[in-house]
Backbone as a ProteinNet text record, in pm:
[ID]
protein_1_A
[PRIMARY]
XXXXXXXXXXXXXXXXXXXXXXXXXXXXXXXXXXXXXXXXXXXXXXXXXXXXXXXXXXXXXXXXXXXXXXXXXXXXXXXXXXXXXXXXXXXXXXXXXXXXXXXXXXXXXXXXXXXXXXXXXXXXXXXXXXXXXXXXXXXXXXXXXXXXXXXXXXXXXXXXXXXXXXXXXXXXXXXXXXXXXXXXXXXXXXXXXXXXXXX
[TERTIARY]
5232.1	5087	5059.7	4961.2	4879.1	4841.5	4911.5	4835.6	4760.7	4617.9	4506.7	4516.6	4495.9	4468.3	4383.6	4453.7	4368	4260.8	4220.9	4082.8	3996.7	4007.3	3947.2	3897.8	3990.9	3929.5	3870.7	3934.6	3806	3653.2	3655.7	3500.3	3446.8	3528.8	3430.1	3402.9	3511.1	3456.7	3343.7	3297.9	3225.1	3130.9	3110.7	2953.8	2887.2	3031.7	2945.2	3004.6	2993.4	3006.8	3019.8	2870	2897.1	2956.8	2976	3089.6	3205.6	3245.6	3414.3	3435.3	3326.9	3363.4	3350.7	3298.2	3258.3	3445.3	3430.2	3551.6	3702.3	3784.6	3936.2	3891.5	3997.3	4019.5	4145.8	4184.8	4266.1	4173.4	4049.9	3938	3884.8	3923.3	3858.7	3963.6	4072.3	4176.6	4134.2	4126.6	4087.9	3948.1	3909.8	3771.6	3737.8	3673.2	3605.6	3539.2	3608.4	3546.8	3374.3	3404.3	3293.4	3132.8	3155.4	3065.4	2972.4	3007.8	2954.3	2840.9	2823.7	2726	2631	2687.3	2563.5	2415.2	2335.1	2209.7	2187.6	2105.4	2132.9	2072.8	1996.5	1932.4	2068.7	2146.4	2220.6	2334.9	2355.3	2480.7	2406	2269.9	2254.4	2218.9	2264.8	2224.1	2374.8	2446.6	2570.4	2668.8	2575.5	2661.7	2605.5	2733.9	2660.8	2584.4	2483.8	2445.6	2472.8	2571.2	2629.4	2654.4	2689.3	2701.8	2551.1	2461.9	2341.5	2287.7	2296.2	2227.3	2285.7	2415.2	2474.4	2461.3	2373.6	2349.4	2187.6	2108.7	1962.4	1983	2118.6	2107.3	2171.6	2235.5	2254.3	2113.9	2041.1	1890.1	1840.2	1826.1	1733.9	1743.1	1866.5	1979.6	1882.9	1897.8	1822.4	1675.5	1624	1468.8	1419.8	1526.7	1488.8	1552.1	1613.2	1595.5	1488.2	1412.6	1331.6	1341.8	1428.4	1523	1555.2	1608.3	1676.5	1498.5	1438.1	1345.9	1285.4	1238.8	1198.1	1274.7	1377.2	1469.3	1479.5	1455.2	1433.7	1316.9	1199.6	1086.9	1057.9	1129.2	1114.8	1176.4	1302	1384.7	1290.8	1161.7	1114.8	957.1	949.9	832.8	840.2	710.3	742.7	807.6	835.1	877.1	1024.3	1075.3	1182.9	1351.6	1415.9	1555.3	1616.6	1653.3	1701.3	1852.8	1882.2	1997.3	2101.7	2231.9	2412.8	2339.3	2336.3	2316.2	2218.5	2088.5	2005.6	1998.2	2114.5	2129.9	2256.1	2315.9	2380.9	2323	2235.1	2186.3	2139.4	2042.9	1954.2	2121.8	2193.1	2296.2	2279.2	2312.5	2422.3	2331.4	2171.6	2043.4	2096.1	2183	2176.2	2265.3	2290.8	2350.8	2514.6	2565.1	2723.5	2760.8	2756.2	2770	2639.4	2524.3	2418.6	2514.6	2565.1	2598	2727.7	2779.6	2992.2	2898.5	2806.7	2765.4	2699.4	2593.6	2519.4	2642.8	2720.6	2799.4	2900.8	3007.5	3062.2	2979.4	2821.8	2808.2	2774.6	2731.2	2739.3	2841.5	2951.6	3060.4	3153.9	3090	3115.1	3039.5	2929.5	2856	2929	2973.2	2992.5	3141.6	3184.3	3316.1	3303.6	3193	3184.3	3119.7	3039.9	2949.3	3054.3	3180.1	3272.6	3339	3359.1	3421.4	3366.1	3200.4	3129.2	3042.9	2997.6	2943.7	2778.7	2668.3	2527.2	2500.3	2402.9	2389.8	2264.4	2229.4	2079.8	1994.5	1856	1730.6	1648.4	1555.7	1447.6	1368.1	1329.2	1240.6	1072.5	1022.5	861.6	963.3	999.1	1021.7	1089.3	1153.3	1176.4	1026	962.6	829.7	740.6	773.3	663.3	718.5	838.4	902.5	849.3	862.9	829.7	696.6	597.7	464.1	450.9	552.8	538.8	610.1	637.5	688	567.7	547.7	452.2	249.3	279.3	172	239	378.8	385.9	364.3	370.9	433.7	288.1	180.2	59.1	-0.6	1	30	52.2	141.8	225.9	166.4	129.2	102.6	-44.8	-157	-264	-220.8	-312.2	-239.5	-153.6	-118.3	-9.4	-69.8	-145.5	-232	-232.9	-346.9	-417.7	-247.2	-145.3	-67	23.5	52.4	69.8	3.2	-95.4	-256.1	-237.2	-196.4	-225.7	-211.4	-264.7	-255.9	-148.1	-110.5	-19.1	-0.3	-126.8	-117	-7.8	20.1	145.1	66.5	-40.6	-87.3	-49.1	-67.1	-85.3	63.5	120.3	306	372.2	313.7	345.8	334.5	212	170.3	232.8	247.6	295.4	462	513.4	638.4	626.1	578.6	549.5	578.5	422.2	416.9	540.1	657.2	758.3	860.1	918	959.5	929.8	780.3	731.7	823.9	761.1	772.9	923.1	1048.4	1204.5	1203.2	1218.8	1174.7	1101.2	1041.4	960.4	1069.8	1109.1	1278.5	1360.1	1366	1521.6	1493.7	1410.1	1389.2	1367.8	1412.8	1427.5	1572.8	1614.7	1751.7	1802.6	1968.8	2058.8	1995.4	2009	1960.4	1844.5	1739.3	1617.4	1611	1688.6	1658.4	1736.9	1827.3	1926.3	1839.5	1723.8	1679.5	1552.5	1509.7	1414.5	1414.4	1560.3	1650.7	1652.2	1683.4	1739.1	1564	1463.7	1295.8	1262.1	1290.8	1211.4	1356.5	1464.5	1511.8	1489.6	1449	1387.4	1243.8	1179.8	1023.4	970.3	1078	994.8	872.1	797	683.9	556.4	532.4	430.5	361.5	462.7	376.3	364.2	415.9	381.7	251.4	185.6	85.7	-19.8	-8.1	-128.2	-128.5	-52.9	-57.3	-33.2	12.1	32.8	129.3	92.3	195.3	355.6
-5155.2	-5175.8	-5289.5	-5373.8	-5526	-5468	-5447.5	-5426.4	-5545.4	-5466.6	-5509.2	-5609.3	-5716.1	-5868.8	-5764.3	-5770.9	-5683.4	-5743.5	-5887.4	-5932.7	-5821.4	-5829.1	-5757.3	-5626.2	-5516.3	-5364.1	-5452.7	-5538	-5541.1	-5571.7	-5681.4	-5726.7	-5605.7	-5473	-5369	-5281.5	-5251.9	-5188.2	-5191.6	-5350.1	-5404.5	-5442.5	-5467.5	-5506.5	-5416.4	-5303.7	-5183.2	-5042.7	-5034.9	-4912.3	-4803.9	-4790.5	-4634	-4626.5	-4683.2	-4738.3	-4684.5	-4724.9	-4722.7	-4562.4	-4522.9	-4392.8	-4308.5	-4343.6	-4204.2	-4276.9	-4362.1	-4403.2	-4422.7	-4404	-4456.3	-4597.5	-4639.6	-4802.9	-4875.7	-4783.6	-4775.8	-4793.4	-4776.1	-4739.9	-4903.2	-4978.8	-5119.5	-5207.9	-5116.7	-5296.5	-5363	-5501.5	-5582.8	-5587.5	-5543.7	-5647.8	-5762.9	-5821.5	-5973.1	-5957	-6037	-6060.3	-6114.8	-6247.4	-6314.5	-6246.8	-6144.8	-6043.6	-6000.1	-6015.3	-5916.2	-6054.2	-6188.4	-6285.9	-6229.1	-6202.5	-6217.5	-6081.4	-6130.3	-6055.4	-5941	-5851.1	-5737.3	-5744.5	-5833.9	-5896.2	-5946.7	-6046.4	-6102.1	-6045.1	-5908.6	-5791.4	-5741	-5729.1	-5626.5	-5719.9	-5810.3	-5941.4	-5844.4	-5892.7	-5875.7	-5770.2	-5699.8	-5519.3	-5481	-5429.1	-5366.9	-5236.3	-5209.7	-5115.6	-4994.5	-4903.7	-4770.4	-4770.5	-4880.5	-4919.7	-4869.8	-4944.3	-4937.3	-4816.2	-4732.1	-4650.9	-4539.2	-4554.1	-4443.2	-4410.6	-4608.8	-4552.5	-4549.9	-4531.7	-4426.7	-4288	-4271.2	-4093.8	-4090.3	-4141.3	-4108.7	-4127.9	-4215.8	-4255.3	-4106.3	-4077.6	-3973.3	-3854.8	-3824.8	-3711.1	-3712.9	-3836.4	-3823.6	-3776.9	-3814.4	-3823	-3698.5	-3593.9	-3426.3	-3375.4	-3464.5	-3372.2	-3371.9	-3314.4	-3334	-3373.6	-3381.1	-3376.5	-3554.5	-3584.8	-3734.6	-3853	-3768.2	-3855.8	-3962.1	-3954.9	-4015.4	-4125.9	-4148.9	-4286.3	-4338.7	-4289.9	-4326.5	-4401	-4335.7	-4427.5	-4538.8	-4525.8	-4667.7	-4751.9	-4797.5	-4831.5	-4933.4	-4824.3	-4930.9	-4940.1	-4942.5	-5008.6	-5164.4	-5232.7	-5424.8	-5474	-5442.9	-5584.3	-5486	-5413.3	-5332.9	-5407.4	-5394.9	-5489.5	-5389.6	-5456.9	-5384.5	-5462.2	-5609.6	-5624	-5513	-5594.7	-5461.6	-5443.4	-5506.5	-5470	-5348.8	-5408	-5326	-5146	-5135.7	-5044.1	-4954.9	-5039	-4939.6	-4888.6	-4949.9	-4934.5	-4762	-4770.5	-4642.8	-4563.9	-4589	-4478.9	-4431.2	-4486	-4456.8	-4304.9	-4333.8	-4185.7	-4053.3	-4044.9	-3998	-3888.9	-3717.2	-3625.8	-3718.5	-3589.2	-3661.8	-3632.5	-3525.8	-3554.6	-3662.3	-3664.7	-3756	-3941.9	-3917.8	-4044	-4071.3	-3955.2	-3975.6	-4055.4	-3972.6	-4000.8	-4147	-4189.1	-4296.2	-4451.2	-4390.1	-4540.1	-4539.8	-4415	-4375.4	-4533	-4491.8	-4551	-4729.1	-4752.7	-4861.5	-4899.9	-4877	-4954	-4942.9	-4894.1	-4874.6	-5001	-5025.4	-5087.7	-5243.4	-5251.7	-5373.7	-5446.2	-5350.2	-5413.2	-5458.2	-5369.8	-5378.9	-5563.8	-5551.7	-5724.1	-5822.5	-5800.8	-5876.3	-5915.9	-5808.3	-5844.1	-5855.4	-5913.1	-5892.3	-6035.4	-6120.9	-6217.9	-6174.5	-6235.3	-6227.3	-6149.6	-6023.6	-5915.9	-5982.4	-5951.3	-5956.8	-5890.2	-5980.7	-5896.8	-5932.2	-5808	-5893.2	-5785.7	-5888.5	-5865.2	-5791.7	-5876.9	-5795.1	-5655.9	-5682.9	-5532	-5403.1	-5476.5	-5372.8	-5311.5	-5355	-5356.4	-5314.8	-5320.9	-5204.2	-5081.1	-5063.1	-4924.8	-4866.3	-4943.5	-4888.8	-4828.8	-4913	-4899.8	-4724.6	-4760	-4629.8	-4505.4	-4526.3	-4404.5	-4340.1	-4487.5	-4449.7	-4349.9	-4401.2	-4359.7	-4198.9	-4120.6	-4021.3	-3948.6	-4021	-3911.1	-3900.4	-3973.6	-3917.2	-3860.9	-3834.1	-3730.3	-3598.9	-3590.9	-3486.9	-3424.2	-3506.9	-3502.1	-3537.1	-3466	-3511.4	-3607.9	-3664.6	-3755.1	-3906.8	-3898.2	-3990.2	-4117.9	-4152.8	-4304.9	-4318.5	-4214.9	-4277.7	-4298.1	-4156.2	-4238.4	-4317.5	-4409.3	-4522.1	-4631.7	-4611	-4727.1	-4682.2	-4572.1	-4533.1	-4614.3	-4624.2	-4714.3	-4747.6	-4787.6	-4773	-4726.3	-4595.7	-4546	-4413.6	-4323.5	-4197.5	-4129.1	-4112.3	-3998.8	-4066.4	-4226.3	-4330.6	-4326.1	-4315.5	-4366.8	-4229.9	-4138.4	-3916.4	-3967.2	-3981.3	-3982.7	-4055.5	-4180.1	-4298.6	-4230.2	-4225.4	-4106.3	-3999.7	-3946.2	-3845.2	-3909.9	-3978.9	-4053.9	-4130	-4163.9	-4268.9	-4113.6	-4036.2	-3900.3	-3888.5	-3841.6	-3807.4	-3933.1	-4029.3	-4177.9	-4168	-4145.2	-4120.1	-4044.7	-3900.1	-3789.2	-3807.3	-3931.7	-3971.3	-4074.9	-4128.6	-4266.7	-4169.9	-4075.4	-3972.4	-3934.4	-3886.8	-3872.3	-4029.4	-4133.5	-4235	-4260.8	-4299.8	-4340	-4441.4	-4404.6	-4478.2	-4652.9	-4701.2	-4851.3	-4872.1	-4805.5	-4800.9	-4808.1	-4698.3	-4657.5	-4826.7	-4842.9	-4918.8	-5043.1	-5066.5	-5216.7	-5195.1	-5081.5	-5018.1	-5051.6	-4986.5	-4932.9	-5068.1	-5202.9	-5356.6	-5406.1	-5371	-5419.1	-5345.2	-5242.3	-5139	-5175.5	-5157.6	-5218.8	-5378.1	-5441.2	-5591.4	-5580.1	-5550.4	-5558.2	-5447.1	-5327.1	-5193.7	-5141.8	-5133.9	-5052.3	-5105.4	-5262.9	-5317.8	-5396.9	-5429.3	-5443.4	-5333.2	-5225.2	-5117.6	-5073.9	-5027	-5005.1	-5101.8	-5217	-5306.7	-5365	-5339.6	-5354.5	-5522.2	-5631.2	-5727.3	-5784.3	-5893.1	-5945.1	-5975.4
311.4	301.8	203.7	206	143.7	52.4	-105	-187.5	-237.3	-287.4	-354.3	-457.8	-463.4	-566.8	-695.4	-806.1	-921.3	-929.4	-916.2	-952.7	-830.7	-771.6	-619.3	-670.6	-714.9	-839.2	-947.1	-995.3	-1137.2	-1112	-984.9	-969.8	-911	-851.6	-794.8	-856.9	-979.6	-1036.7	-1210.1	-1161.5	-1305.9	-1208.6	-1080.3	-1016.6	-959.7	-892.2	-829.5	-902.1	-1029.9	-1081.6	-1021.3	-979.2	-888.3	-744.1	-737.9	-575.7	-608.8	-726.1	-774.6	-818.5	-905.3	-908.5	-766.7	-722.7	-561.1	-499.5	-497.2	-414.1	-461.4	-470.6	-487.2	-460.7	-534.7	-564.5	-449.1	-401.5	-241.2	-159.7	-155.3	-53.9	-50	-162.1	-134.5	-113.5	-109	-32.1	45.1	8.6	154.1	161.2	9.9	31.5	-10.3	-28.8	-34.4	-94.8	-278.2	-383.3	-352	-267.6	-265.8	-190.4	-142.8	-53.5	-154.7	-277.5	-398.9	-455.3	-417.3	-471	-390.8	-212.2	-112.7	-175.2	-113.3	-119.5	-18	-59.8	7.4	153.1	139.3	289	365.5	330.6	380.6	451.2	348.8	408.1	510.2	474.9	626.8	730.7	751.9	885.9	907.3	839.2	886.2	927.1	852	896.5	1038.9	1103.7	1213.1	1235.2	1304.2	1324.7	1314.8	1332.6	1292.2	1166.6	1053.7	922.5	825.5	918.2	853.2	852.8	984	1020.5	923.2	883.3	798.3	671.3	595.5	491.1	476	604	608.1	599.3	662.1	666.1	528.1	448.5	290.9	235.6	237.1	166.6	239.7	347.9	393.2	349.8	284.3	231.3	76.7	26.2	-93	-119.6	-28	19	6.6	87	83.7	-40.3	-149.3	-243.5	-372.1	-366	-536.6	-619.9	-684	-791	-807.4	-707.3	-651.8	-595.3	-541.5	-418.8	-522.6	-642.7	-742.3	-755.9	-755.5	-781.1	-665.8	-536.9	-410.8	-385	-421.6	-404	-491.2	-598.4	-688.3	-644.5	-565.6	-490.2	-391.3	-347.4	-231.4	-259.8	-415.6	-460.2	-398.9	-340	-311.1	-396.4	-564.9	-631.6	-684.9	-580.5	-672.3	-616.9	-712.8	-670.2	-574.5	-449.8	-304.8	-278.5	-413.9	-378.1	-352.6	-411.9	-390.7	-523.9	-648.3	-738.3	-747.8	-687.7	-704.5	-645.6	-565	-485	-548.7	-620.1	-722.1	-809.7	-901.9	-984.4	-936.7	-825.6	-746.4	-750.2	-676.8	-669.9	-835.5	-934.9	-1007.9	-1115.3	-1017.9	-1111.8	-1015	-890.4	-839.9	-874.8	-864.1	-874	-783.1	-878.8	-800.1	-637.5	-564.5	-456.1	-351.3	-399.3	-341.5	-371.1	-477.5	-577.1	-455.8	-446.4	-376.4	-239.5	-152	-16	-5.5	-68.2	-78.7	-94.8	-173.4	-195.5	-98.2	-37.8	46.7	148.8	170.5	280.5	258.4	128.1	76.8	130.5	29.3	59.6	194.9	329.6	423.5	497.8	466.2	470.8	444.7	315.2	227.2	353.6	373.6	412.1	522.9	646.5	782.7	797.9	682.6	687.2	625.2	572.8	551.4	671.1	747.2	906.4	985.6	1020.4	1078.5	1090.7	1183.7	1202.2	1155.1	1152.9	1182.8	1297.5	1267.3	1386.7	1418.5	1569.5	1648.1	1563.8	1496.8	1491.2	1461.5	1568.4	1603.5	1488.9	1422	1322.4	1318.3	1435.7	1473.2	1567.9	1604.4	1692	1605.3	1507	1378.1	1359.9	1283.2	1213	1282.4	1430.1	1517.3	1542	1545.5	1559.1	1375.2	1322.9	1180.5	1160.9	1231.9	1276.5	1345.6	1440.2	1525.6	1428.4	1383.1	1259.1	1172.7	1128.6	1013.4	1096.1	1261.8	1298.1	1339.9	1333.3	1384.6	1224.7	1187	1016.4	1010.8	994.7	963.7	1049	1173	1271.1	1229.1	1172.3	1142.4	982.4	879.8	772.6	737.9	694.7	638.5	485.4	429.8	339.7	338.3	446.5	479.3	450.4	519.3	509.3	351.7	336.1	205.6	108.8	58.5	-38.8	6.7	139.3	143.2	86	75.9	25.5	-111.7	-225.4	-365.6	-437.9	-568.9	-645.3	-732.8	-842.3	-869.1	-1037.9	-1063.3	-1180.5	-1126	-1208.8	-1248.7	-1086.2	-1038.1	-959.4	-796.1	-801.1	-731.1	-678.6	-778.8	-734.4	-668.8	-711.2	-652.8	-508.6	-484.5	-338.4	-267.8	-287.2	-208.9	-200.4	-295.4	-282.1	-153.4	-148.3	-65.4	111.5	85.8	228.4	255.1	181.5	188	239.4	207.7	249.3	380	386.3	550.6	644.5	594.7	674.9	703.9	618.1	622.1	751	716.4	811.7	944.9	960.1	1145.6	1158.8	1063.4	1114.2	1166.8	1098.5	1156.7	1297.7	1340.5	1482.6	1615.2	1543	1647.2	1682	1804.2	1780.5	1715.9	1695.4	1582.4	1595.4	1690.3	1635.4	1599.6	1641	1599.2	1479	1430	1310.4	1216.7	1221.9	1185	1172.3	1254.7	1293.9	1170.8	1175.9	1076.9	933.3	899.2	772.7	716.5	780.4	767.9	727.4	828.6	750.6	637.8	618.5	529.8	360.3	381.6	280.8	233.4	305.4	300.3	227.9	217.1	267.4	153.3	106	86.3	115.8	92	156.7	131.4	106.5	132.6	276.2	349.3	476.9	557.9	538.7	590.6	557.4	425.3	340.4	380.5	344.6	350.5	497.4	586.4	736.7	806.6	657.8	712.7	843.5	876.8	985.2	907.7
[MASK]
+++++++++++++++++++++++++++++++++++++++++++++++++++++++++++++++++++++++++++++++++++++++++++++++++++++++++++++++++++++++++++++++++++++++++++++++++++++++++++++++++++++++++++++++++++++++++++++++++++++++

């Protein structure tokens, strides 16, 4: 077996902290130092679809717990960091098995966009399936609209939390690429063109 270039464990385990602990350091042979500059937009052009979609059902995992959902929705405040960085960072508040699963899929993630060209996507057709989510969850939920729209004092940020949960929970019921094409706008974007309804 190709053992691992030590620079290769040191940059993973000093850029993605909580990656390295959920994972063996066997688990990153054969990755690509240089993957760790790209932006978190840029990995998900490149990851394929079953990649992505796997780490919504870790985010969605978080979502239903109480405890966790709080570091989740700050995550997809508009001005919140959604890079690798920024996505460790969110892992690293997380309980330890939420923490093992989430990076599990990160770095499932990280490697697939290393071997992986630029994926198809269509961007407005993301953002209307997102559309169509966000119109089943308030369907489903009184509330929904308005704490999407909340402000952004302590009562403002509860709600919008909430509605970001529901909103998870109406993604889970679309299929895997759907969701995946979703997961790639809504980690881009967090939850301001959803809210304020721009193009």
């Amino acid at each position: 077996m190709r053992r691992p270039g030590f620079h290769r464990i040191v940059l993973a385990a000093l850029l993605l902290p909580s990656l390295s602990m959920a994972r063996p350091a066997a688990d990153l042979w054969g990755f690509d130092p240089g993957v760790l500059a790209a932006t978190g937009g840029d990995l998900l052009q490149r990851a394929p679809d079953p990649q992505v979609d796997a780490l919504f059902q870790a985010v969605h995992a978080v979502a239903r717990n109480d405890n966790e959902s709080g570091a989740l929705c700050a995550l997809f405040e508009p001005k919140a960091d959604r890079s690798i960085a920024g996505l460790d960072a969110f892992a690293s508040q997380l309980g330890p098995a939420s923490r093992s699963r989430f990076a599990d899929a990160l770095a499932d993630l990280l490697l697939a966009a290393v071997q992986s060209p630029a994926q198809a996507f269509d961007r407005a057709a993301a953002k209307q399936s997102l559309k169509g989510a966000a119109v089943t969850a308030a369907l489903l939920h009184d509330g929904f609209t308005t704490g999407l729209q909340a402000g952004d004092d302590a009562d403002g940020r509860s709600a919008r939390c909430q509605s970001l949960r529901w909103l998870l929970d109406a993604m889970q019921s679309r299929p895997p690429g759907e969701r995946a094409a979703m997961t790639r706008f809504l980690l881009d974007e967090g939850l301001s063109r959803i809210a304020t309804g721009a193009s």
